[in-house]
TORDREN-365411 format. One record per residue (C-alpha): residue number from 1; residue in one letter; x negated, y, z negated. Coordinates in pm, 1 decimal. Each point is the difference from the previous one (the first is absolute). Layout:
BEGIN
+-----+------+----------+----------+----------+
:  nr : rest :     east :    north :       up :
+-----+------+----------+----------+----------+
: NUM :    A :        X :        Y :        Z :
...
+-----+------+----------+----------+----------+
REM end
This chain:
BEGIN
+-----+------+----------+----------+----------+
:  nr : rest :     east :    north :       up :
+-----+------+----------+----------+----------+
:   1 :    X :   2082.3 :  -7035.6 :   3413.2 :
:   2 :    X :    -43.0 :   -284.1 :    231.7 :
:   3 :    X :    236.1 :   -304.2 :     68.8 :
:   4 :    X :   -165.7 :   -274.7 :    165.9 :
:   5 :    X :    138.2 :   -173.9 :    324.1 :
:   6 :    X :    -57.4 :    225.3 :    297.8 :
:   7 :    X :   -117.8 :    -85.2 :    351.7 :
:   8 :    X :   -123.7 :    209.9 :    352.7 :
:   9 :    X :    114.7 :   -148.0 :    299.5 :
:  10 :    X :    -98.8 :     95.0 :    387.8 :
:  11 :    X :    190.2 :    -78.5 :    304.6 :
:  12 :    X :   -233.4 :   -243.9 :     66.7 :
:  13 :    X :     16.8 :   -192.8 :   -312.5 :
:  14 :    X :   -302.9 :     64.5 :   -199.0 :
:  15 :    X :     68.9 :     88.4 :   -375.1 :
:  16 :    X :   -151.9 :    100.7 :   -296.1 :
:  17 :    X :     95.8 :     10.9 :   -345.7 :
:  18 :    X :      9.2 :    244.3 :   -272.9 :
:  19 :    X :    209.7 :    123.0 :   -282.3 :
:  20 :    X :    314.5 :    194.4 :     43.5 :
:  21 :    X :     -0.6 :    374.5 :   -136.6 :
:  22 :    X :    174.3 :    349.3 :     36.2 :
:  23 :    X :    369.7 :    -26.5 :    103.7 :
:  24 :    X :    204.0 :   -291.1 :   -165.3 :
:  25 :    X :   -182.6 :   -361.6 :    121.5 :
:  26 :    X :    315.4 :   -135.9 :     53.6 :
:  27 :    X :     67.0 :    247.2 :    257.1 :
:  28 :    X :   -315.2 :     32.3 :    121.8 :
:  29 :    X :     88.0 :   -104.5 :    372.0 :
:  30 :    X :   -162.2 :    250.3 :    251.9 :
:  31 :    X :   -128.6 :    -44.3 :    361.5 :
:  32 :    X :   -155.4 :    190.5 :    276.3 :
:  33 :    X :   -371.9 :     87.0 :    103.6 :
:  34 :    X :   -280.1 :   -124.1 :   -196.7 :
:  35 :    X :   -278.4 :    260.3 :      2.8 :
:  36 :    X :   -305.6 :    105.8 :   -204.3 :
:  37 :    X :   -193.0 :    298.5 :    -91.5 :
:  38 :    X :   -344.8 :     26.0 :   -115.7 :
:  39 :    X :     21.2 :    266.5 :   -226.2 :
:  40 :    X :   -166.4 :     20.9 :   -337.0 :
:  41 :    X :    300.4 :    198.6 :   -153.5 :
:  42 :    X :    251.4 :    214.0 :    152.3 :
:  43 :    X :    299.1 :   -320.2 :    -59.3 :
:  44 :    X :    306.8 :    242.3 :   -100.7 :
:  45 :    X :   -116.7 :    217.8 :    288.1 :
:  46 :    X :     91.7 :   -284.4 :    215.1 :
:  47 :    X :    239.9 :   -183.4 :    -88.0 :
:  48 :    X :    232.7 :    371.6 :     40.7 :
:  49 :    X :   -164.0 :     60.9 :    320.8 :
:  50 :    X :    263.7 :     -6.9 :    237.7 :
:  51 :    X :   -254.3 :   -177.0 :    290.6 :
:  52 :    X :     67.6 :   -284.7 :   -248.2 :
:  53 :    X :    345.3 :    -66.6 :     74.2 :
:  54 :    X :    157.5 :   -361.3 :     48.5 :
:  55 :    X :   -383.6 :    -86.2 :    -74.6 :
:  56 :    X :   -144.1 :   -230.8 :   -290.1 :
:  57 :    X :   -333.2 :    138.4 :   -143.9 :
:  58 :    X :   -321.0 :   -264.3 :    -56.6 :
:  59 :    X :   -219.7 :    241.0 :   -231.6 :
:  60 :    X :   -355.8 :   -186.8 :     83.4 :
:  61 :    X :   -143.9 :    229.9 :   -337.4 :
:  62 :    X :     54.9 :   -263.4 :   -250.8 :
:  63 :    X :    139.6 :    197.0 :   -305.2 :
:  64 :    X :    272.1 :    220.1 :     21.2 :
:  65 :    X :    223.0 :    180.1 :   -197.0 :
:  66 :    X :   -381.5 :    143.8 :   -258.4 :
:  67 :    X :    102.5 :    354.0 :      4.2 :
:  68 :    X :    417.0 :    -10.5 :      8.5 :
:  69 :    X :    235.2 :    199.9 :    233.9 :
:  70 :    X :     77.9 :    348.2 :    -42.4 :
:  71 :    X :    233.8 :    262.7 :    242.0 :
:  72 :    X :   -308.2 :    151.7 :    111.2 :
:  73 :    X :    -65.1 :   -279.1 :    185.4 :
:  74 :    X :    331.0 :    -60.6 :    185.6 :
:  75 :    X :    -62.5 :     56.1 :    423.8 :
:  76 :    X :    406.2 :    -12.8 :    -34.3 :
:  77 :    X :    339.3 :      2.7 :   -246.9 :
:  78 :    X :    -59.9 :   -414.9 :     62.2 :
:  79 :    X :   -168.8 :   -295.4 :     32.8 :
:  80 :    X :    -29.8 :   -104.0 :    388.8 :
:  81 :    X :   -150.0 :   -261.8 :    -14.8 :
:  82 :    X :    187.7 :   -351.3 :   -106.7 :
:  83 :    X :   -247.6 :   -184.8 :   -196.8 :
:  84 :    X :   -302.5 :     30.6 :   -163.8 :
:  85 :    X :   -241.8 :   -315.5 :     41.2 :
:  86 :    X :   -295.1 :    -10.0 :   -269.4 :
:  87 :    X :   -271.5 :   -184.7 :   -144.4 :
:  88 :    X :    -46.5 :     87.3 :   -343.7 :
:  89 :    X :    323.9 :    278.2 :    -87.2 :
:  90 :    X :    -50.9 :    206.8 :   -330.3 :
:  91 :    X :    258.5 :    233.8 :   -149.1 :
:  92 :    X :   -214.9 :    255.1 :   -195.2 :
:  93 :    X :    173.0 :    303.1 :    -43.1 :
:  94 :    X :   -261.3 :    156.0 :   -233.5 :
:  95 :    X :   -247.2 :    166.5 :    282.2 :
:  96 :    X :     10.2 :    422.4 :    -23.6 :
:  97 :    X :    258.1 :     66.9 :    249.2 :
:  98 :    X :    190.6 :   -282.6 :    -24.1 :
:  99 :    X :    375.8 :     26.4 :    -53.4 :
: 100 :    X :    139.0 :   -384.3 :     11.4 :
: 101 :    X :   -189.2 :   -341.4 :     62.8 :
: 102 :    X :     -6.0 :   -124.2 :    308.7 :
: 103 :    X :    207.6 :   -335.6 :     -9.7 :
: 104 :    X :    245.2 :    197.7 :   -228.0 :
: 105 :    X :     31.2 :    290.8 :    290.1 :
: 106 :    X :     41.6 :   -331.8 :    240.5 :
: 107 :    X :    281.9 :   -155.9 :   -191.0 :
: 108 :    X :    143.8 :    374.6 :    -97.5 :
: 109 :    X :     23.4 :      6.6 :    449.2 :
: 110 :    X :    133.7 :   -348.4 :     29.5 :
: 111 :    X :   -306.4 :   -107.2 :    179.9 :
: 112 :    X :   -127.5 :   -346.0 :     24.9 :
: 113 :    X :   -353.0 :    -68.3 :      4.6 :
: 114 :    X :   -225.6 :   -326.9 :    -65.8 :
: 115 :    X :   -334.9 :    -35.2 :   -190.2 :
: 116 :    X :   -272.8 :   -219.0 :    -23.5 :
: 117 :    X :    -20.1 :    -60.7 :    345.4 :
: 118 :    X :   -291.6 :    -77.1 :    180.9 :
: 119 :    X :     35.6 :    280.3 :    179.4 :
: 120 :    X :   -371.6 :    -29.0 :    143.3 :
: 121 :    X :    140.5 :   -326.5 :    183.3 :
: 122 :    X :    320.7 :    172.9 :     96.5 :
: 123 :    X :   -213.3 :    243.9 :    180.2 :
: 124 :    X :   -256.8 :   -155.7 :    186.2 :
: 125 :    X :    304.6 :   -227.8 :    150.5 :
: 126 :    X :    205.6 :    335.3 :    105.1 :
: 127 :    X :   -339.9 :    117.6 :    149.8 :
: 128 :    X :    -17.0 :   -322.3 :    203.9 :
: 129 :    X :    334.3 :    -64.7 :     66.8 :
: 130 :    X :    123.6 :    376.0 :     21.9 :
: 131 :    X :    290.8 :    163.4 :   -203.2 :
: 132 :    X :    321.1 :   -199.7 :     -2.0 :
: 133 :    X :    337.9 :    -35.7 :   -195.5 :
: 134 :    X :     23.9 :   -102.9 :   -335.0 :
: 135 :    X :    122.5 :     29.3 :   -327.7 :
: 136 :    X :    -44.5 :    -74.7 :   -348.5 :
: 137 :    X :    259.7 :   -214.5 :   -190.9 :
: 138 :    X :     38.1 :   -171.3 :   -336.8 :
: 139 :    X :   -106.4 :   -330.8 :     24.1 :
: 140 :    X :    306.6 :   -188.2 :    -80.4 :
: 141 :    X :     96.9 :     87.2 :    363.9 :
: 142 :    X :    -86.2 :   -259.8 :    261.0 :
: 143 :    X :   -287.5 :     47.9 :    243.1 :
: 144 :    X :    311.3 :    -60.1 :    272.3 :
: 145 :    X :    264.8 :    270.3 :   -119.0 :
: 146 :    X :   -309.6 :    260.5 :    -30.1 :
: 147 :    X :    -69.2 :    -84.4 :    331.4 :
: 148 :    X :    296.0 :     48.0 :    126.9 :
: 149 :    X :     18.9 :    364.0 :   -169.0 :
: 150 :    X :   -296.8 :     93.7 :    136.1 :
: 151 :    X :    108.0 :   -139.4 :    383.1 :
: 152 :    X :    316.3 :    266.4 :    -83.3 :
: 153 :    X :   -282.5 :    259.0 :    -33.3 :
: 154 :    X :    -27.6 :    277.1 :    292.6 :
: 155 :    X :   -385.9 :     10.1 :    167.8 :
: 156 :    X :   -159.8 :    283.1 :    -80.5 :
: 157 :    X :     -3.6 :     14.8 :    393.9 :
: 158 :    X :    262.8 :    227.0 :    113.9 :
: 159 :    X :    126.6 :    123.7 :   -269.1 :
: 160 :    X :    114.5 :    370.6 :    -31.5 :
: 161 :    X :    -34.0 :     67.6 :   -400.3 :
: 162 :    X :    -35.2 :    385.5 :     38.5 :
: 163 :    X :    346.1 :     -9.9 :    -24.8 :
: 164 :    X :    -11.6 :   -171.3 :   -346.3 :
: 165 :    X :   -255.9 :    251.2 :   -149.8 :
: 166 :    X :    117.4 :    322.4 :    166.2 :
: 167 :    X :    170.3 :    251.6 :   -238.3 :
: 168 :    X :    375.1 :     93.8 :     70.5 :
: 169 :    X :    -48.5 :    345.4 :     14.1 :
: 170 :    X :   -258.3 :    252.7 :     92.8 :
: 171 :    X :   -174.9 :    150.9 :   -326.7 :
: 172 :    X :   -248.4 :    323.0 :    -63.1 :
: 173 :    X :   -328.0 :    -20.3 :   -172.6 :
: 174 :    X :   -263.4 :    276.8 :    -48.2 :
: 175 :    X :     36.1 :    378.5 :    -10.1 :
: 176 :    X :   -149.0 :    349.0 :    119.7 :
: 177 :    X :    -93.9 :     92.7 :    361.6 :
: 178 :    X :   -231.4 :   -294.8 :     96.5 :
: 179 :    X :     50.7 :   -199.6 :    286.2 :
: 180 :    X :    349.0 :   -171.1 :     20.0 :
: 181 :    X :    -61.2 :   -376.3 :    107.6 :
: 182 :    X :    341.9 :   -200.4 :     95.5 :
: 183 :    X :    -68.4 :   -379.6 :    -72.3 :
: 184 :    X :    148.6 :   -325.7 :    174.3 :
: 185 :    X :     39.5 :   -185.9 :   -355.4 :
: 186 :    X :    -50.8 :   -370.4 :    114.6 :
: 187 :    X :   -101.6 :    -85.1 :   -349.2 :
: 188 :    X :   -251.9 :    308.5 :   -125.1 :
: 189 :    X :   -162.9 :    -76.0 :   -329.9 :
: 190 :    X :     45.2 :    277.8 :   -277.6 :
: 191 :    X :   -433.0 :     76.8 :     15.4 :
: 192 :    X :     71.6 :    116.0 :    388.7 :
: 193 :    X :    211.5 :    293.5 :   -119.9 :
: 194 :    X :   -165.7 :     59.0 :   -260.9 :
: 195 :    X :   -330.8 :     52.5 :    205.2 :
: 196 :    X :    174.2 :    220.5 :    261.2 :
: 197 :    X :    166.6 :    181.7 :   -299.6 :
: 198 :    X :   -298.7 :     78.4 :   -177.8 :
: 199 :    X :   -183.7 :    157.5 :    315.9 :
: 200 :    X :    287.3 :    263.4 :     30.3 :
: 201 :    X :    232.0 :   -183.2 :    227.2 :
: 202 :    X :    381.7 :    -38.0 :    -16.7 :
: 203 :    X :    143.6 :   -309.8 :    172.5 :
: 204 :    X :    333.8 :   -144.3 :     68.3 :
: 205 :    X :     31.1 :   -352.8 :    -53.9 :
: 206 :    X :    242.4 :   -137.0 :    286.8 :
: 207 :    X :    194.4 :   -323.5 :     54.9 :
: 208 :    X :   -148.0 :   -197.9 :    287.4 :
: 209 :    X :    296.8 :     59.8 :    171.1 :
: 210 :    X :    -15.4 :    377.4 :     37.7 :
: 211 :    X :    -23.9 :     91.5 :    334.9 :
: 212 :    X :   -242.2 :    255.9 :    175.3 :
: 213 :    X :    239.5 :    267.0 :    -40.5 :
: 214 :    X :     27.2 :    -72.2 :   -361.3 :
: 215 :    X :   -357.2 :     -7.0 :    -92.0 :
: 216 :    X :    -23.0 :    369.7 :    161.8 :
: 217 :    X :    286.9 :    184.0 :   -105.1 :
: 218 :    X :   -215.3 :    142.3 :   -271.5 :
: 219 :    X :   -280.8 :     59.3 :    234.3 :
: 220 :    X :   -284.0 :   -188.9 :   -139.3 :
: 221 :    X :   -368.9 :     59.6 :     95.4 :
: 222 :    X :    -79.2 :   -371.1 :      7.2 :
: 223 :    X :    134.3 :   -313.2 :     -5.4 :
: 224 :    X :    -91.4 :   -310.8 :   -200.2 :
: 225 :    X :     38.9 :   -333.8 :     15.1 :
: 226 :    X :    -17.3 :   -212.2 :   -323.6 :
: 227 :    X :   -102.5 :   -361.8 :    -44.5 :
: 228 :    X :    305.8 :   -289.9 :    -83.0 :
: 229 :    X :     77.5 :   -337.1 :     41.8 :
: 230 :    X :     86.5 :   -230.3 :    284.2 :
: 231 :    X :   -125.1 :    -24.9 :    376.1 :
: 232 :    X :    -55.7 :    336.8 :    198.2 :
: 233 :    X :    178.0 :   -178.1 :    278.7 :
: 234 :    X :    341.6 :    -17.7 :   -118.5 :
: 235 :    X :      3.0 :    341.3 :    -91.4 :
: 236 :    X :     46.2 :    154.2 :    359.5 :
: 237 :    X :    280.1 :    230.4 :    -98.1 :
: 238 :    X :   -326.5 :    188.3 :   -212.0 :
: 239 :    X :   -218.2 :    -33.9 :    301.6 :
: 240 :    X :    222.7 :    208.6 :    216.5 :
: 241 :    X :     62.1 :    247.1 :   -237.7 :
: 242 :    X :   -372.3 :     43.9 :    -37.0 :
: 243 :    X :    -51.2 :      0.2 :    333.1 :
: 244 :    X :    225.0 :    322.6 :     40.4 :
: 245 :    X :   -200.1 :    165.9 :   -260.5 :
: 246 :    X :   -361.3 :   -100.3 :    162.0 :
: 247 :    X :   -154.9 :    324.2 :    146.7 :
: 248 :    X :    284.6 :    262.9 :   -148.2 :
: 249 :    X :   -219.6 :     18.3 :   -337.5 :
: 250 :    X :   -254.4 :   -189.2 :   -151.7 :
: 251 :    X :     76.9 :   -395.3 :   -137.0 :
: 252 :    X :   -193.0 :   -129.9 :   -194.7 :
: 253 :    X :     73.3 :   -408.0 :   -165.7 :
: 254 :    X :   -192.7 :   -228.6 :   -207.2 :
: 255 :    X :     92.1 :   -388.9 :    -53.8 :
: 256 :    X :    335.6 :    -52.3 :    147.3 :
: 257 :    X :    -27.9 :    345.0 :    139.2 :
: 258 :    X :   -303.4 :    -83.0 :    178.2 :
: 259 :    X :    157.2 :   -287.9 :    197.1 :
: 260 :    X :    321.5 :    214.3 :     46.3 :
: 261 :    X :   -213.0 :    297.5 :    165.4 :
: 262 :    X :   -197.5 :   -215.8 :    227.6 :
: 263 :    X :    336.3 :   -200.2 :    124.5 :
: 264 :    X :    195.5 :    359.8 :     70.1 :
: 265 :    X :   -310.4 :     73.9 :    237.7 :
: 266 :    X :     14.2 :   -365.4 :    186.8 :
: 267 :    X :   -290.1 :   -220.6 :   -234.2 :
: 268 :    X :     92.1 :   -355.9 :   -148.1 :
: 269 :    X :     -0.4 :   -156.2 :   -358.8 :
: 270 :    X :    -42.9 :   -378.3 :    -80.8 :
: 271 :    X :     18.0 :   -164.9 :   -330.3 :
: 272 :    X :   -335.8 :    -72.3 :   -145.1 :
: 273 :    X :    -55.0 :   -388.3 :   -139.3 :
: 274 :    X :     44.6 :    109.4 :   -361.5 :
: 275 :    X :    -38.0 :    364.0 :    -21.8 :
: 276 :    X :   -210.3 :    305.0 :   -150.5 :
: 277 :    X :     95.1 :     46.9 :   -379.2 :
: 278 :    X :   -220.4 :    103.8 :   -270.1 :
: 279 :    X :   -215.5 :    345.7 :    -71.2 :
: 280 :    X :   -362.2 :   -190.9 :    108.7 :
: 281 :    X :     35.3 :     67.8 :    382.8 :
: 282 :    X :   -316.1 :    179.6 :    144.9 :
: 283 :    X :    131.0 :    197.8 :    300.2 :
: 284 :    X :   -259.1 :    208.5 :    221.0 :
: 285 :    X :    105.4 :    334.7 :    100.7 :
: 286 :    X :   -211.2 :     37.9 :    334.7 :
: 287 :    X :     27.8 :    406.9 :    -11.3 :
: 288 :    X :   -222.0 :     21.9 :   -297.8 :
: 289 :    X :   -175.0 :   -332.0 :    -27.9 :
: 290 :    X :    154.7 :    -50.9 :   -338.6 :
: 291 :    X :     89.8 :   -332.6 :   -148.2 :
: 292 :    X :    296.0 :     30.7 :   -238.9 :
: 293 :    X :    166.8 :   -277.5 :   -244.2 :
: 294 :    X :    347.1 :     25.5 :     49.8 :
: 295 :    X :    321.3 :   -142.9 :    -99.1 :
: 296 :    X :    223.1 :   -164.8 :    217.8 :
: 297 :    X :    337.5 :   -153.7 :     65.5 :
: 298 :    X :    123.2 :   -108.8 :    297.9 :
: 299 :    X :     72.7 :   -341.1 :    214.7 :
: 300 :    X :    -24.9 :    170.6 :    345.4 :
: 301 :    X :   -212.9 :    173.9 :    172.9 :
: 302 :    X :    -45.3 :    173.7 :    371.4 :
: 303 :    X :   -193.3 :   -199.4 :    257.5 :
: 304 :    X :   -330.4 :    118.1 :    142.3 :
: 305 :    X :    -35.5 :    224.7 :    333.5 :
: 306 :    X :    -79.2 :   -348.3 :    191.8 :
: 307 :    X :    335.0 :   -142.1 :   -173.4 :
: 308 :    X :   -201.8 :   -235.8 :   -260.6 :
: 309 :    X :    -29.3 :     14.4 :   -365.2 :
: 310 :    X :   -310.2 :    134.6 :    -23.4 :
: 311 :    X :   -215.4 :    296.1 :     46.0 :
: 312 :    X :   -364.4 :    -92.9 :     59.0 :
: 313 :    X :   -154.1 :    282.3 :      8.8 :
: 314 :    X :    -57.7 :    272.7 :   -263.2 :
: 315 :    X :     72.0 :    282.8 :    283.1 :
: 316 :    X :    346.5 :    161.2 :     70.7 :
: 317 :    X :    118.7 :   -175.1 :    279.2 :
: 318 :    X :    278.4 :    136.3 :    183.4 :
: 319 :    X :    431.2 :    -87.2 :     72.7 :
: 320 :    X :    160.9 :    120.1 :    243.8 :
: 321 :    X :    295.3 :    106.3 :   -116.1 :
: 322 :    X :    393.3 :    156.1 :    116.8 :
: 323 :    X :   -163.0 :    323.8 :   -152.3 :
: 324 :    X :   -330.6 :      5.0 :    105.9 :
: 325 :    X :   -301.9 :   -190.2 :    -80.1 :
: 326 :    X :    -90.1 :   -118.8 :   -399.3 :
: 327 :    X :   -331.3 :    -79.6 :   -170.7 :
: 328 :    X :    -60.7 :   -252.1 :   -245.8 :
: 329 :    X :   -104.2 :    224.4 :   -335.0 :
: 330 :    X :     -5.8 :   -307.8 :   -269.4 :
: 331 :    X :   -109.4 :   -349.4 :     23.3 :
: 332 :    X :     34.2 :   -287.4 :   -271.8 :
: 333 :    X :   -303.3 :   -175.0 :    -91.1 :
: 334 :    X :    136.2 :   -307.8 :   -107.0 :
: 335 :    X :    135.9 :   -111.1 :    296.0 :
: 336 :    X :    -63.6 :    305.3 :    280.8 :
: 337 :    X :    372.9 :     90.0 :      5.3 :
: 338 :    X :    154.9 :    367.1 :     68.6 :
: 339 :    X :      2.4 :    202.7 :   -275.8 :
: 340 :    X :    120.2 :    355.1 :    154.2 :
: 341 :    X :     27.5 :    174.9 :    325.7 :
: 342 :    X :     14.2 :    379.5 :     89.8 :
: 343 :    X :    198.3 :     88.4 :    330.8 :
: 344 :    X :   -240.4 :    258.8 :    222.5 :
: 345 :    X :    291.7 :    163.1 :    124.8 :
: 346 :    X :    231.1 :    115.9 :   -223.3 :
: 347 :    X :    -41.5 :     50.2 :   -411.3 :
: 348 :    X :     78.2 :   -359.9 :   -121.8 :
: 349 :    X :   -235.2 :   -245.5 :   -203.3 :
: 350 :    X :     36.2 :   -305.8 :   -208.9 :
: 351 :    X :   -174.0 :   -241.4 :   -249.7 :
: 352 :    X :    116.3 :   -373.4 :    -87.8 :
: 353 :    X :   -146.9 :     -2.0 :   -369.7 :
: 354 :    X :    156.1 :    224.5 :   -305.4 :
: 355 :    X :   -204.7 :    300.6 :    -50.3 :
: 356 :    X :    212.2 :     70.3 :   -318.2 :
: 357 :    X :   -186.4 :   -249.0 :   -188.7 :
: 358 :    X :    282.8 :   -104.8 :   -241.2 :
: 359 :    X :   -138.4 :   -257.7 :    -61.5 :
: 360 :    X :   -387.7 :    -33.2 :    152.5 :
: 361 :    X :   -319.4 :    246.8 :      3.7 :
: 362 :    X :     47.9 :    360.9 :     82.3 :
: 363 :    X :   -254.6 :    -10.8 :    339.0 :
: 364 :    X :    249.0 :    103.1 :    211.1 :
: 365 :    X :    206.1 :    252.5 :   -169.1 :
: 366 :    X :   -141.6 :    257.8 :    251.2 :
: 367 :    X :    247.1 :   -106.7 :    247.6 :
: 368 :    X :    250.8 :    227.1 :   -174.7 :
: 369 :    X :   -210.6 :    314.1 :     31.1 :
: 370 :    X :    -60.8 :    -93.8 :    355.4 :
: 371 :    X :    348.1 :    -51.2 :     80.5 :
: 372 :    X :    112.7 :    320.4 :   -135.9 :
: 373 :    X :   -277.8 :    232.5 :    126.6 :
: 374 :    X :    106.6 :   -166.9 :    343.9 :
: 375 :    X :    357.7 :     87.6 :    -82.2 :
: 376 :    X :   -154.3 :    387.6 :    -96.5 :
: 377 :    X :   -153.5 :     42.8 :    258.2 :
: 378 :    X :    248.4 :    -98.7 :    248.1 :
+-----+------+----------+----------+----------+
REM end
């Protein structure tokens, strides 16, 4: 199942070795961010999240693969991400629920991936260093040509992959009379809709390059902004066409979405050193006090009222904004980062972490019913 020979490389030259598995070793060549995620399971869930794009996954659990891969478990038709970096892979298949093995469904995709890895190592140096450019490779290939692939290899910086991940058409999900939500599909995982399904509403997924106009012909009650890959800054062609939307209904966006929202109404993003990805993120929501584990994926995030990183206090301190003022409503634990926002002025509210839970704990699936009673009651 394994073939041995297989190296990780960063941009700045530190490797580590492993064993080549999934797609063919021979053309298991791949570059482009080296990540991780903490989570204990959830690995098909990620690696066909769209956030994942043009991104190579460290899993820092050390075994995976125990419980196989299944449809249930796809976010999208794909995997996103382009490589799957492991410590100790398995390719069980005989877990209830499970529908192929896990290095099988890998190879069936054509995607590479790399075990016995010290992926420990690997990510305490990302943590230190920050995430950078890499790639895995077989190890026949020099140190110098992978280098030279991986020098080839966009920043994450900059880079507009909504475009890669948006659908090509606008499609229909849901049915009945319940609220009709009209969606700005930078990359929405398949356990988004199916939340917002199951609570009665209808929503239209749309390319990120529908304008105004097109998100309202059908005269939505709400907008929604999903999560995706790439850097909120490069996407200012979204960002205006929120920002016509702002205040004519309500918007809500998580992830992506979040950083989208809070750009349209004249905030900032940054790139954090290596990210927020995993489902073991303890966010505090400072209108009920509550402390919820939730599951995150992102590599930006929206700078503080005082234009820092972080948010000191546990109170909702205040924006002003090009539509009014905004209070902090969510604050990350870890490292006192923004975690959501609601504008005071007009009907619009965001969060940075996935409420949807697909994979992570179900603390904050709330957000759903608190989104849509906003969107009734409007």
């Amino acid at each position: 199942m394994t073939a041995p020979g297989a190296y990780v490389l960063l941009e700045d030259g530190t490797r580590f070795d492993g064993d080549a598995c999934g797609a063919d070793p021979h053309d298991a060549v791949v570059t482009g961010e080296v990540v991780f995620t903490t989570g204990m399971s959830g690995y098909q869930e990620s690696m066909t999240d769209p956030s994942f794009a043009r991104q190579l996954i460290t899993f820092t659990y050390p075994h995976v693969g125990n419980y196989g891969v299944s449809q249930e478990a796809m976010e999208s038709q794909r995997p996103w991400a382009r490589a799957a970096i492991m410590r100790a892979a398995v390719n069980r298949e005989d877990a209830p629920g499970a529908e192929r093995g896990w290095l099988d469904w890998l190879s069936d995709c054509g995607v590479p991936a790399i075990t016995g890895v010290d992926t420990r190592a690997l990510v305490r140096h990302i943590r230190t260093a920050g995430a950078m450019r890499g790639g895995v490779f077989p190890a026949a290939m020099s140190e110098a040509d992978a280098l030279a692939r991986i020098a080839a290899e966009p920043a994450m910086a900059g880079l507009d992959l909504a475009r890669e991940v948006t659908p090509a058409a606008m499609t229909e999900h849901g049915a009945g009379d319940g609220p009709r939500i009209a969606v700005i599909d930078t990359g929405i995982k398949g356990s988004i809709v199916r939340n917002l399904v199951e609570r009665g509403a209808r929503v239209a997924l749309h390319p990120c390059t529908a304008s105004a106009a097109e998100l309202t012909a059908n005269d939505p009650d709400a907008i929604f902004l999903a999560n995706g890959p790439g850097d909120p800054a490069a996407l200012g062609y979204i960002v205006a066409t929120v920002r016509e939307l702002v205040g004519t209904r309500p918007v809500w966006g998580i992830c992506l979405g979040h950083q989208l929202l809070c750009q349209a109404v004249g905030l900032e993003t940054y790139k954090l050193p290596f990210g927020h990805r995993g489902a073991n993120h303890p966010v505090k929501d400072l209108r009920t006090g509550r402390i919820e584990i939730t599951s995150q994926n992102h590599g930006f995030a929206v700078s503080a009222p005082d234009g820092g990183g972080r948010v000191e206090a546990d109170e909702p301190v205040r924006w002003d904004t090009d539509f009014g003022a905004a209070a902090l409503t969510h604050v990350n634990l870890y490292d006192r980062t923004v975690e959501g926002l609601e504008l005071l002025e007009v009907e619009s509210a965001t969060v940075q972490y996935h409420p949807e839970a697909g994979p992570g704990p179900n603390d904050a699936l709330y957000q759903f019913d608190r989104f849509l009673e906003a969107v009734r009651a409007a």
